[in-house]
VEXTOR-371195 format. One line per 3 residues: number of its first residue (from 1); their letters; for each residue z, x, y of C-alpha. Coordinates in Angstrom, 2 decimals. Each point is the difference from the previous one (the first is absolute). Example, Ala and Ser with C-alpha at 12.3 -4.5 7.8 and 13.67 -1.06 7.14 Angstrom:
! residues 2
1 = as = 7.80,12.30,-4.50; -0.66,1.37,3.44
***
This chain:
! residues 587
1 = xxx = 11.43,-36.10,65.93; 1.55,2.54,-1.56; -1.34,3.87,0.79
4 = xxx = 0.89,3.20,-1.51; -0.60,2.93,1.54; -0.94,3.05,-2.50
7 = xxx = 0.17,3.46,1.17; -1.51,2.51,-2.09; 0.81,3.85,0.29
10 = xxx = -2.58,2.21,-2.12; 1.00,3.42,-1.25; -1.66,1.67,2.85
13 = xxx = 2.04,-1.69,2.25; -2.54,-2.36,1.29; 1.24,-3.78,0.33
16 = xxx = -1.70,-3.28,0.14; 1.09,-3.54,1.22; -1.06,-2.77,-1.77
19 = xxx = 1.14,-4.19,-0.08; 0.59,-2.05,-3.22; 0.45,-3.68,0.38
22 = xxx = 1.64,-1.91,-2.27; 0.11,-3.45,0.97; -3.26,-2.59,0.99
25 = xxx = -2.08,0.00,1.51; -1.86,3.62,-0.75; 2.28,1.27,-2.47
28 = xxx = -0.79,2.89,-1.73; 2.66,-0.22,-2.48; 1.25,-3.50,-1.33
31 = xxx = 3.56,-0.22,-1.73; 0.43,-3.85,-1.01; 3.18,-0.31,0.85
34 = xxx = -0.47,-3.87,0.23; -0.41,-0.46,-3.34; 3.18,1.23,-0.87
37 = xxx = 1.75,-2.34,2.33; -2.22,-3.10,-1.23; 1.18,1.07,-3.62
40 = xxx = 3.44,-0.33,0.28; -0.28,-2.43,3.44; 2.31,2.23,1.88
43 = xxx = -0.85,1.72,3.30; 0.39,3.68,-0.76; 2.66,1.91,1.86
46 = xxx = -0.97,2.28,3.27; 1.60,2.94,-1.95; -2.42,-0.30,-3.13
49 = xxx = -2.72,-0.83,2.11; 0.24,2.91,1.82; 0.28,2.18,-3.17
52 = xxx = -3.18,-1.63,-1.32; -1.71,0.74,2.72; 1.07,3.71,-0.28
55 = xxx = -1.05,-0.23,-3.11; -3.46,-0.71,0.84; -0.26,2.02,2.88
58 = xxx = 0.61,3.20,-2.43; -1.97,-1.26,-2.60; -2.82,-0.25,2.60
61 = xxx = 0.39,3.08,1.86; 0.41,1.56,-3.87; -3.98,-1.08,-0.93
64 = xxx = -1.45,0.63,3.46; 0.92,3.83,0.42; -1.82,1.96,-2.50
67 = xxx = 1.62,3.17,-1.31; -1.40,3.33,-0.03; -0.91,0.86,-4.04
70 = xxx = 1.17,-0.05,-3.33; 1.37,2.97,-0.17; 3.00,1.71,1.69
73 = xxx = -1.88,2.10,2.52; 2.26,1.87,2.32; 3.04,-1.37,-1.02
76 = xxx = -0.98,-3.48,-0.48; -0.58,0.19,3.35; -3.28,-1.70,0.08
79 = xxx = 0.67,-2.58,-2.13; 3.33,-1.20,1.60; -0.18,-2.06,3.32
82 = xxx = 2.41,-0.04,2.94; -0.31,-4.08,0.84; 2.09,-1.83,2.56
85 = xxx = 0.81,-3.79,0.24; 0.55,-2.29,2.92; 1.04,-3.45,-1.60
88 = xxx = 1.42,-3.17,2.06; 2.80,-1.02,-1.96; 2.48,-2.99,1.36
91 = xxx = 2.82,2.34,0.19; -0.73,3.67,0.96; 3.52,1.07,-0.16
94 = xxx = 0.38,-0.75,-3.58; -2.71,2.23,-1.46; 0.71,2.52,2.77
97 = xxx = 3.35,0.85,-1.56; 0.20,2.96,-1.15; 1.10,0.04,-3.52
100 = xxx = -2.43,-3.08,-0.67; -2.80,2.02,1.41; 0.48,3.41,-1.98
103 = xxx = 0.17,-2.78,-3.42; -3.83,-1.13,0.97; -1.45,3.72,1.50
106 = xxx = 1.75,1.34,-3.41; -1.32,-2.50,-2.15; -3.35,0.12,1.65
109 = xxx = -0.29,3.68,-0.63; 0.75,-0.05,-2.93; -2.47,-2.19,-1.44
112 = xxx = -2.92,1.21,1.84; 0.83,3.62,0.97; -0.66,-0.83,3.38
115 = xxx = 2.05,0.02,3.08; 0.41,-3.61,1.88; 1.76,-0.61,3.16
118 = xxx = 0.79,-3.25,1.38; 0.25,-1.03,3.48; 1.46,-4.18,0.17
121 = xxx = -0.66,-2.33,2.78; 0.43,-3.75,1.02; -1.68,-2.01,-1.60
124 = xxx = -1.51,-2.87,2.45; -1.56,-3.12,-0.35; 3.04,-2.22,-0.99
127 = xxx = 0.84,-1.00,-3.89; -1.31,2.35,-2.83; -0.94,-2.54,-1.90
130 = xxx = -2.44,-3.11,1.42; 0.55,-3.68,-1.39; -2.32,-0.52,-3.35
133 = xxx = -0.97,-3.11,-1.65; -1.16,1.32,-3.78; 3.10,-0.05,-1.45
136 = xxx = 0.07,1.01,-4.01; 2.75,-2.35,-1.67; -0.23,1.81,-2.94
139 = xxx = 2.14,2.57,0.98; 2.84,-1.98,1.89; 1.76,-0.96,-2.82
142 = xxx = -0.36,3.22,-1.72; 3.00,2.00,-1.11; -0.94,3.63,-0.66
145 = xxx = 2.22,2.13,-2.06; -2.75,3.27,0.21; -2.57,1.27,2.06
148 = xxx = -2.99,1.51,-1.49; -2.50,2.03,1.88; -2.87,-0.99,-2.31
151 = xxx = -3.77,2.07,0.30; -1.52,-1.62,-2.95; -0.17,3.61,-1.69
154 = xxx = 1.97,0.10,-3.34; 3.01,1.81,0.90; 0.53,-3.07,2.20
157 = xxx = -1.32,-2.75,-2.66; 2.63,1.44,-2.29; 2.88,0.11,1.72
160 = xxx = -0.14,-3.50,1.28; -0.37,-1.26,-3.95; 3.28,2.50,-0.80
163 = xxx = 1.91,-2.24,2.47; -1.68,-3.25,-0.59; 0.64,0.88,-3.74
166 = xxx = 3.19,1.53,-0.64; 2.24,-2.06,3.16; 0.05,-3.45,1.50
169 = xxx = -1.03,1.46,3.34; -2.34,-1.58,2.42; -2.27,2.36,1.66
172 = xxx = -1.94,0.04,3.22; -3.47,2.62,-0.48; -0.51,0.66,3.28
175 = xxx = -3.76,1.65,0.20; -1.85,1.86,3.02; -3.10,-0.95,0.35
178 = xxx = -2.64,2.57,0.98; -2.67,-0.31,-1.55; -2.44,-3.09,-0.70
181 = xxx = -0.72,1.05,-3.65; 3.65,0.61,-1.09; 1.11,-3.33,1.31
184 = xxx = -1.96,-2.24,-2.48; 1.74,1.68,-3.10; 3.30,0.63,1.10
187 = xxx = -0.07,-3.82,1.11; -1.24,-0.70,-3.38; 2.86,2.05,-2.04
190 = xxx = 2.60,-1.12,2.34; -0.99,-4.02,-1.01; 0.34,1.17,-3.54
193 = xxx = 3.51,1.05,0.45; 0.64,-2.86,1.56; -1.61,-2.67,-2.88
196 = xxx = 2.02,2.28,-2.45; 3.15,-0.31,2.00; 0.41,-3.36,1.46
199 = xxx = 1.79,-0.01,3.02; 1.21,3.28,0.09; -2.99,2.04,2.12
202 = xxx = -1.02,-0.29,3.57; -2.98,1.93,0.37; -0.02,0.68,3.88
205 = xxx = -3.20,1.74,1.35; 0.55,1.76,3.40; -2.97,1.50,1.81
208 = xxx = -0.02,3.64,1.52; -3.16,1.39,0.75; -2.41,1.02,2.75
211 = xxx = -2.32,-2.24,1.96; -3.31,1.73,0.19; 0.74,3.80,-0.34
214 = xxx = 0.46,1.02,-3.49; 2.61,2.83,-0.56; -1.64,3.52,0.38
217 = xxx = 3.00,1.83,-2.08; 0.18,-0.27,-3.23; 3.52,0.94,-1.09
220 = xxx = 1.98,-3.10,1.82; 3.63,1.49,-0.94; 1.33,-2.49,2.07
223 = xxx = -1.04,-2.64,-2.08; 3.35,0.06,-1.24; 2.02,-0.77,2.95
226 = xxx = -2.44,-2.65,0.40; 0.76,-1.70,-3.05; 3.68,0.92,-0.12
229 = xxx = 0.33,-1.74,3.26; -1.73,-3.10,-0.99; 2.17,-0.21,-2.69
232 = xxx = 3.31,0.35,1.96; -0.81,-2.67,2.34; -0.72,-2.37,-2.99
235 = xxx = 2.97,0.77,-2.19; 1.71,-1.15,3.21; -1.57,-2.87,0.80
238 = xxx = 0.33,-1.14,-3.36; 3.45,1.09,-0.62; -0.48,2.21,-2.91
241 = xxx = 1.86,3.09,-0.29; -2.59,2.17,-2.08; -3.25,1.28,0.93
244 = xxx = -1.75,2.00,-2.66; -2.64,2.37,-0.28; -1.23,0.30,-2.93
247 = xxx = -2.33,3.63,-0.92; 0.46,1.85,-3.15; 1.55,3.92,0.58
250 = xxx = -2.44,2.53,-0.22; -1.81,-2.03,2.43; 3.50,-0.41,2.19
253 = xxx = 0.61,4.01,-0.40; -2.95,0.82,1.02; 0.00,3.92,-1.48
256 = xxx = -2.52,1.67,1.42; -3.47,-0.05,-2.63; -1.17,2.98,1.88
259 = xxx = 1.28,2.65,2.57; -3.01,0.06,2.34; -1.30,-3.91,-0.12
262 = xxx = 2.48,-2.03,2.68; -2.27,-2.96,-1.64; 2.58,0.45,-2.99
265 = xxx = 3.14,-1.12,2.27; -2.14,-2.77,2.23; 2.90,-2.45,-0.28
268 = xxx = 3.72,0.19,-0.08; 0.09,-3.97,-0.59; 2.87,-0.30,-2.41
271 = xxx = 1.44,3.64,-0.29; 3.68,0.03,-0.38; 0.36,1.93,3.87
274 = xxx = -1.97,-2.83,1.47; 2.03,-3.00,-1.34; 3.31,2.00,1.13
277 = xxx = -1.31,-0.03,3.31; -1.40,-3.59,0.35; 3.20,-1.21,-1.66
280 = xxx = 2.03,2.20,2.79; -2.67,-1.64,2.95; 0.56,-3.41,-0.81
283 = xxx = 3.58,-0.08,-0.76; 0.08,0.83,3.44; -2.02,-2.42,1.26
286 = xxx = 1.46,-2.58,-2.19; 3.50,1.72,-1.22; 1.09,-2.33,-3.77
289 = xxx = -3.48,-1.30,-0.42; -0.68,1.02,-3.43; -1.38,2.81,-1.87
292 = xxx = -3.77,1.38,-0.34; -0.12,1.37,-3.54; -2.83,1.57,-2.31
295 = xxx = 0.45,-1.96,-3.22; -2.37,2.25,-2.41; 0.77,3.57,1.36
298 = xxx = 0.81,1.76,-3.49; -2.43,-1.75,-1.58; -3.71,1.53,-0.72
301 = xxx = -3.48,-1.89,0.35; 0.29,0.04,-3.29; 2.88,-2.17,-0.36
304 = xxx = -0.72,-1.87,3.12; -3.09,-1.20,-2.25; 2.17,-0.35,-3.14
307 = xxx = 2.03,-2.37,1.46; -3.17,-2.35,0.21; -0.73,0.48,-3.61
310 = xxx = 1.33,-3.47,-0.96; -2.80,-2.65,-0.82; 0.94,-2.34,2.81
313 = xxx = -0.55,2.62,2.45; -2.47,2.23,-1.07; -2.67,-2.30,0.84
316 = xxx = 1.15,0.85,3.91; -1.29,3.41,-0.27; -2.97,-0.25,0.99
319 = xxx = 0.54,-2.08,2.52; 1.62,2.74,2.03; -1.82,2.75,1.88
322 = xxx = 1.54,3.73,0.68; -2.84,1.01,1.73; 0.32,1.56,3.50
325 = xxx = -4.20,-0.26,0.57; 0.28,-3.22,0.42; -3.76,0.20,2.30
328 = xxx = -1.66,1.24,-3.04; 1.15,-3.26,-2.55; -2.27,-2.34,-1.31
331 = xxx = 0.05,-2.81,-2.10; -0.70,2.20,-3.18; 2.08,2.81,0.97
334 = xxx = 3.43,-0.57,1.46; 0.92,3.48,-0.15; -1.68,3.62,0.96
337 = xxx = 1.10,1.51,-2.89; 0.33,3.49,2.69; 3.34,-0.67,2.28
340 = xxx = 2.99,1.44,-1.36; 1.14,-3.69,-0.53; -2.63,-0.41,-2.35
343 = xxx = 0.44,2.77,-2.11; 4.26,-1.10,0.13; -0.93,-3.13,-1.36
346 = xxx = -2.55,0.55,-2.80; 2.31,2.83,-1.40; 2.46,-2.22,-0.33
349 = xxx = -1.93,-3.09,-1.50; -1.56,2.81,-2.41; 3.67,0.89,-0.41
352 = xxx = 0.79,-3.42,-1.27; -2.67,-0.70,-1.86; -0.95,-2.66,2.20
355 = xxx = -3.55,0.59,0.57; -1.43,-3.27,-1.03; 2.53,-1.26,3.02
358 = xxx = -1.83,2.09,2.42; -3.54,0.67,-1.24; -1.92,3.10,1.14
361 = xxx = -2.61,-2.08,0.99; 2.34,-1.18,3.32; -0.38,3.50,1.54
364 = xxx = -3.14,1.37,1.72; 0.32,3.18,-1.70; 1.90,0.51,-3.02
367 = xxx = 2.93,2.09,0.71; -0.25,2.05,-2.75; -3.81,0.22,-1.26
370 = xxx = -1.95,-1.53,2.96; -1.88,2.96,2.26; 2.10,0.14,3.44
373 = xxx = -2.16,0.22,3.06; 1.73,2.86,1.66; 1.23,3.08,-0.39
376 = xxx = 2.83,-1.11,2.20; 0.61,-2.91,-2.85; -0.16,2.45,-2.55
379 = xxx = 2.16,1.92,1.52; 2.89,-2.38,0.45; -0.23,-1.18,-3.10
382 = xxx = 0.56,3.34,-1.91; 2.26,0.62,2.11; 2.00,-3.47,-0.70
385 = xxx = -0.60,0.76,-4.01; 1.33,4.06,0.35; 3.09,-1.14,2.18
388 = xxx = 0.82,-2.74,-3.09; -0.80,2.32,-2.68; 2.28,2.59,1.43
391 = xxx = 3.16,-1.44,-0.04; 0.07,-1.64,-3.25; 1.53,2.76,-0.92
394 = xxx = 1.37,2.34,2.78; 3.39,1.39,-0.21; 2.36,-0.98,2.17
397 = xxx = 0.01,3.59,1.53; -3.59,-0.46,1.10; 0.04,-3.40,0.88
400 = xxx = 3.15,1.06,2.68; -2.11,2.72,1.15; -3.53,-1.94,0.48
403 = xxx = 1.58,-3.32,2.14; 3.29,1.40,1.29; -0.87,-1.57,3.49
406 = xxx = -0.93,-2.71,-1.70; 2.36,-0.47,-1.66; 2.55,0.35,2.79
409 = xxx = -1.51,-2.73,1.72; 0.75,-2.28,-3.10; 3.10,1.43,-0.31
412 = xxx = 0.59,-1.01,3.95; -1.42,-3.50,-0.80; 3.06,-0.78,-2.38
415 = xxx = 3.55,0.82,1.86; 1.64,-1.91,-2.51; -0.85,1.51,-3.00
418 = xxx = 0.68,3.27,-1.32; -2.42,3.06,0.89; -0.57,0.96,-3.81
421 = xxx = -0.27,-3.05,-1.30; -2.67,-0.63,2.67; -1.58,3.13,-1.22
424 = xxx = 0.29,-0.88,-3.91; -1.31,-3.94,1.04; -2.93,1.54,1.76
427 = xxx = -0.93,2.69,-2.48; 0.26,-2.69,-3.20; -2.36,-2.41,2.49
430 = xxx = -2.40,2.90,0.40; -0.40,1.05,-3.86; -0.35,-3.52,-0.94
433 = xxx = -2.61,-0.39,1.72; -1.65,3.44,-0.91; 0.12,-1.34,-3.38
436 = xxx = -1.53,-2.67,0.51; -3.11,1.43,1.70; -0.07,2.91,-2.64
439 = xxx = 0.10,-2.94,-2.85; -3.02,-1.92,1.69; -2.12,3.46,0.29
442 = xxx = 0.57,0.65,-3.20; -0.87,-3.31,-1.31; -2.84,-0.30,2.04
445 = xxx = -1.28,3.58,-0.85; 0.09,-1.29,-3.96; -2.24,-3.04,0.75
448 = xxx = -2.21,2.15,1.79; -0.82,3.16,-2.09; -3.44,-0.46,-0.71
451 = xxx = -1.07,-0.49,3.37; 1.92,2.76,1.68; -1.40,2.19,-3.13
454 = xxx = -3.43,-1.38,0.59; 0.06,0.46,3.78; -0.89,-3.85,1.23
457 = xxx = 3.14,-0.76,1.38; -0.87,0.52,3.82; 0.84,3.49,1.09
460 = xxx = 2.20,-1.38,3.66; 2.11,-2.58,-2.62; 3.85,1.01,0.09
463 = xxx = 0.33,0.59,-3.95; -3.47,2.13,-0.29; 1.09,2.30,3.21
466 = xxx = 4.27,0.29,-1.13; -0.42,0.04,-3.77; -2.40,3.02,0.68
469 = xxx = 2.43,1.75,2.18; 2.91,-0.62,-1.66; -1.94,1.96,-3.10
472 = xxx = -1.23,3.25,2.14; 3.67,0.20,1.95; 1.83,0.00,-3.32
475 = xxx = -2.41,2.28,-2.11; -1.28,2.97,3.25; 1.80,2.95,0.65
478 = xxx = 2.65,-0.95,2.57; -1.54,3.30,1.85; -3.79,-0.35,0.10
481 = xxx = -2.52,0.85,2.67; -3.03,-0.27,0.70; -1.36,2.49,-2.47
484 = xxx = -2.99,2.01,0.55; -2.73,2.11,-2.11; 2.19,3.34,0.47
487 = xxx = 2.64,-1.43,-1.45; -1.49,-1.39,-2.87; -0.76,3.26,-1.96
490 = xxx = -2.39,-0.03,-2.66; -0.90,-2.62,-1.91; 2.17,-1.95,-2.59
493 = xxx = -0.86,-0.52,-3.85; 0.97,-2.79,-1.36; 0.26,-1.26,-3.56
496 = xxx = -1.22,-3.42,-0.84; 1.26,-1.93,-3.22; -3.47,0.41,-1.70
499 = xxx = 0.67,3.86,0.23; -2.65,0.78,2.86; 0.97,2.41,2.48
502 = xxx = -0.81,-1.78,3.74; -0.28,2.41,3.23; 1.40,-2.02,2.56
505 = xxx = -1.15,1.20,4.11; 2.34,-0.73,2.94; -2.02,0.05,3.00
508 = xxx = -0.13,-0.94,3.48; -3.33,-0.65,2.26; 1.35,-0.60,3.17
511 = xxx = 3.17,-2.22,0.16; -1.41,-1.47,-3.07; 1.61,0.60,-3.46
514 = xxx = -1.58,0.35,-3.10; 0.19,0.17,-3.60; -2.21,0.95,-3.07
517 = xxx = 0.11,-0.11,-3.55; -2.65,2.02,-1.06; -2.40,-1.91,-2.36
520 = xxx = 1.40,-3.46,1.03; -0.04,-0.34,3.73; 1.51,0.15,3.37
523 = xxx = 2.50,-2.20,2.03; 0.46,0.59,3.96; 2.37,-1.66,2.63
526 = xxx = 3.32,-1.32,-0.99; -0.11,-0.20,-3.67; -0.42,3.80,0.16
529 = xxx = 2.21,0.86,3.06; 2.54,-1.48,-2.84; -1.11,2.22,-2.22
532 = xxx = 0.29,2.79,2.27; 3.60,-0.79,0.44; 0.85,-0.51,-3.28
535 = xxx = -1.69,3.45,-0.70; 2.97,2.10,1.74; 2.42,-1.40,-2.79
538 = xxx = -1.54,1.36,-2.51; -0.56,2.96,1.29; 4.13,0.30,0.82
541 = xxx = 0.21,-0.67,-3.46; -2.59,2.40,-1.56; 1.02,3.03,2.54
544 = xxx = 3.86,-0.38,-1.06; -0.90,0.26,-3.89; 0.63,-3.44,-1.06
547 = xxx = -1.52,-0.67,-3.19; -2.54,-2.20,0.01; 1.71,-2.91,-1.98
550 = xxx = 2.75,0.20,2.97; -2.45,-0.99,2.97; 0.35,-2.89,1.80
553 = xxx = -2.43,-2.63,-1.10; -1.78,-3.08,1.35; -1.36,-2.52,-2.48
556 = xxx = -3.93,-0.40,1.23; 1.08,-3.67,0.58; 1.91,0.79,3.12
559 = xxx = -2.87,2.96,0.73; -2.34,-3.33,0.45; 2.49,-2.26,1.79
562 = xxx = 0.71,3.32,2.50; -3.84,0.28,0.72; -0.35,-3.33,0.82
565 = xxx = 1.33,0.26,3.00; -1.71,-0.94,2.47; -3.38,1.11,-1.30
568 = xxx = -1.04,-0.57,-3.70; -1.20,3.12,-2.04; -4.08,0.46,0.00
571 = xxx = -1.54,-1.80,-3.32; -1.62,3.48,0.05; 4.14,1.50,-0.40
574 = xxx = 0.03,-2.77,-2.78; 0.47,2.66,-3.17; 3.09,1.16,1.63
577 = xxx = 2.05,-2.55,-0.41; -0.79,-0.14,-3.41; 0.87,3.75,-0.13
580 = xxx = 3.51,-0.31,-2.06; 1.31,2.98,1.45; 2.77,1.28,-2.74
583 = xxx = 3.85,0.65,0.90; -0.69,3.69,-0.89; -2.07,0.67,3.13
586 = xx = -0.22,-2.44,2.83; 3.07,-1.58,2.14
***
């Protein structure tokens, strides 16, 4: 048997001993290394064995020990963990060494912002590896040119057709299997790259996962290391020299959605930094083995997606399944429609124009118009749509100033190339893909006018909630507050088309703001809290003698789509908005 010991320092200094067994009987983490001997009918070396089982014993120790928040309290301090390793390994001396240790601690920092120490012992018990009888033929015979680590998500899908495709190639998809209601379809895509391409994929299924404890912490950054280890230890048992990730850029990059949310950077999977440093691990476990590339790094969702446009592969599409709630799918509904996978992948269909591929009706909530259950959804998701929005256009000035540390970290995970053109790469990936959400907004916002106008698209869907803020942040006064009665002065006059003279009243009963048109009615909440705002404007513009026809003006159109949000105006406010307030007196 084969026990771990996990030591667990908390911020407060406390620590806590606990045991993880990875081997029968009473495991509490399985890694099927078997079936990667059976497949190629090779016993697997002690030195990969022992990797895979460090491997597992971090992936392990990664979902048992649950951080302390989402958000950088203190530092971080609370959310990073102090963990320490004791794995049996057939020869302590190797892993011991010291530069071979500092490549794992600094790899394993890296990816999970943690810090890991290892402590190696003797392994006892004889032989890693017992006699087995199941032995897969299949893959005896099988040359393998490339190793793909293959999810089932699309990013994956599509790079195993671009090398299927475009090269003579034959490819091993090496999948971890975690959960039960992933296997089924990635088992069923991975026979349909096979029937396409006779003789050229080995679909090789290798289980990692827990035995009776579920993981408690969500994040799993390790999950990487995981799967980059599998992979190794295939590529060598098969002889290939290339094992490929294969995760579109933004994704890979990883630039931050949101300053305060460590949600927004809850994996480092493929980032440029992370691939440097697995390369740098295993070359010197293995020195000449091979490389471990990222084959769609400058490449966008969007063109991820594109490159399944053809019509003997867009049929796959919806086969494949981004989404990381894999508990919550059904049948009906493979995807949430929430996680930021979700919202990565429908942008990017919409991009395409390959909705019919991928029909709204697979996610639980429409990304775009369904109602999200949470404000913490909601939240995400506006942020996802602002970060995308934002750097469609943004100078290169800004863009250097927002992500410089993230940036340096790409920068680091590229020693061959030059700095700027790492830079200009990145920043031409990021606008890209800007454009491409701004081009689905706007698309989407056209086909859904009447609703957002008419107030029944639900008031927690992403396009109600950013559409609406996007109006009031470009049309307020950059310097509003909270206004209040004092401040108001007296009441405005207001000319209407039909040559009435309206007193308009700004007032405030409580924290509540309100608004009324003498002889028509009275609005209260939001939509006048806008108007409030608004109010300050045309005041700057009165009090500095601008003529009238020079004030700022706001069509009544955009009044209504401001007021909207989140409350629609009283039907007793209803003679406002038909109020066509003239460009002579109102902002």
């Amino acid at each position: 048997m084969t026990e771990v010991g996990l030591r667990i320092t908390a911020a407060d200094g406390r620590r806590e001993n606990r045991v993880i067994r990875l081997a029968a009987p009473n495991a509490d983490f399985v890694l099927d290394k078997e079936r990667i001997e059976s497949s190629i009918m090779a016993i697997m070396p002690d030195r990969h064995f022992d990797l895979l089982d460090i491997v597992a014993a971090v992936f392990a120790a990664d979902g048992r020990v649950v951080r302390g928040g989402d958000t950088r309290r203190a530092l971080g301090a609370g959310w990073r963990r102090k963990l320490h390793l004791t794995v049996p390994v057939a020869d302590p001396e190797f892993w011991r060494d010291a530069g071979r240790y500092q490549k794992l601690t600094d790899c394993l920092g890296f990816l999970t912002e943690d810090d890991w120490s290892f402590s190696f012992v003797r392994r006892t018990g004889g032989s890693a590896t017992a006699a087995f009888l199941d032995l897969d033929h299949s893959g005896s015979s099988f040359a393998a040119d490339e190793i793909i680590l293959f999810s089932g998500g699309l990013d994956s899908l599509a790079g195993a057709l671009e090398v299927l495709s475009r090269t003579d190639r034959k490819v091993v998809l090496v999948t971890h299997r975690s959960a039960q209601k992933a296997i089924k379809r990635q088992v069923s895509l991975g026979q349909k790259l096979a029937e396409a391409f006779p003789k050229r994929v080995l679909h090789l299924h290798v289980r990692a996962t827990n035995v009776g404890e579920m993981s408690r912490e969500r994040t799993q950054r390790s999950r990487s290391f995981l799967f980059a280890g599998l992979g190794f230890v295939v590529a060598r048992m098969f002889g290939a020299k290339t094992l490929s990730f294969y995760e579109n850029g933004v994704v890979s990059h990883q630039l931050p959605i949101s300053p305060q949310v460590i949600g927004s950077m809850a994996t480092r999977t493929t980032h440029p930094k992370s691939l440097r440093l697995l390369r740098d691990l295993l070359d010197v476990v293995d020195p000449g083995w091979g490389e471990l590339r990222n084959g769609f790094e400058w490449l966008t969702k969007a063109e991820v997606v594109r490159t399944l446009r053809g019509p003997e592969t867009v049929h796959l599409i919806r086969h494949s399944v981004s989404c990381t709630s894999l508990r919550e799918e059904t049948t009906l509904h493979r995807h949430c429609g929430a996680c930021s996978q979700c919202l990565d992948r429908r942008f990017a269909i919409l991009a395409e124009g390959l909705d019919e591929a991928d029909p709204a009706e697979g996610y639980a909530t429409d990304v775009l118009f369904g109602a999200l259950e949470s404000d913490q959804k909601l939240t995400m998701s506006l942020d996802w749509a602002r970060h995308g929005w934002s750097i469609a256009e943004i100078k290169d000035v800004d863009f250097l100033g927002r992500f410089g540390s993230d940036l340096s970290r790409i920068i680091d995970g590229h020693p061959t190339l030059d700095r700027a053109e790492v830079l200009r790469r990145s920043l031409d990936l990021q606008r890209r893909h800007g454009r491409a959400v701004r081009s689905v907004i706007e698309k989407m916002f056209a086909t859904r006018v009447e609703p957002l106008l008419g107030g029944t698209l639900p008031d927690m869907s992403l396009l109600r909630r950013f559409v609406g803020e996007r109006v009031v942040g470009e049309l307020m006064p950059s310097k509003a507050t909270t206004p209040t009665r004092s401040e108001r002065g007296s009441d405005l006059i207001l000319d209407a088309e039909d040559g009435d003279r309206r007193e308009v009243r700004f007032f405030l009963r409580g924290q509540r703001f309100g608004v009324e048109v003498m002889g028509l009615g009275a609005i209260h909440g939001r939509p006048a809290e806008v108007a409030h705002r608004l109010l300050s404007a045309l005041e700057e513009d009165r009090d500095s003698g601008c003529a009238p026809e020079a004030h700022r003006y706001l069509p009544p159109a955009k009044i209504l789509l401001i007021s909207m949000m989140p409350s629609l105006i009283p039907s007793s406010a209803a003679g406002i908005s038909s109020l066509s307030i003239t460009r002579r007196s109102m902002v």
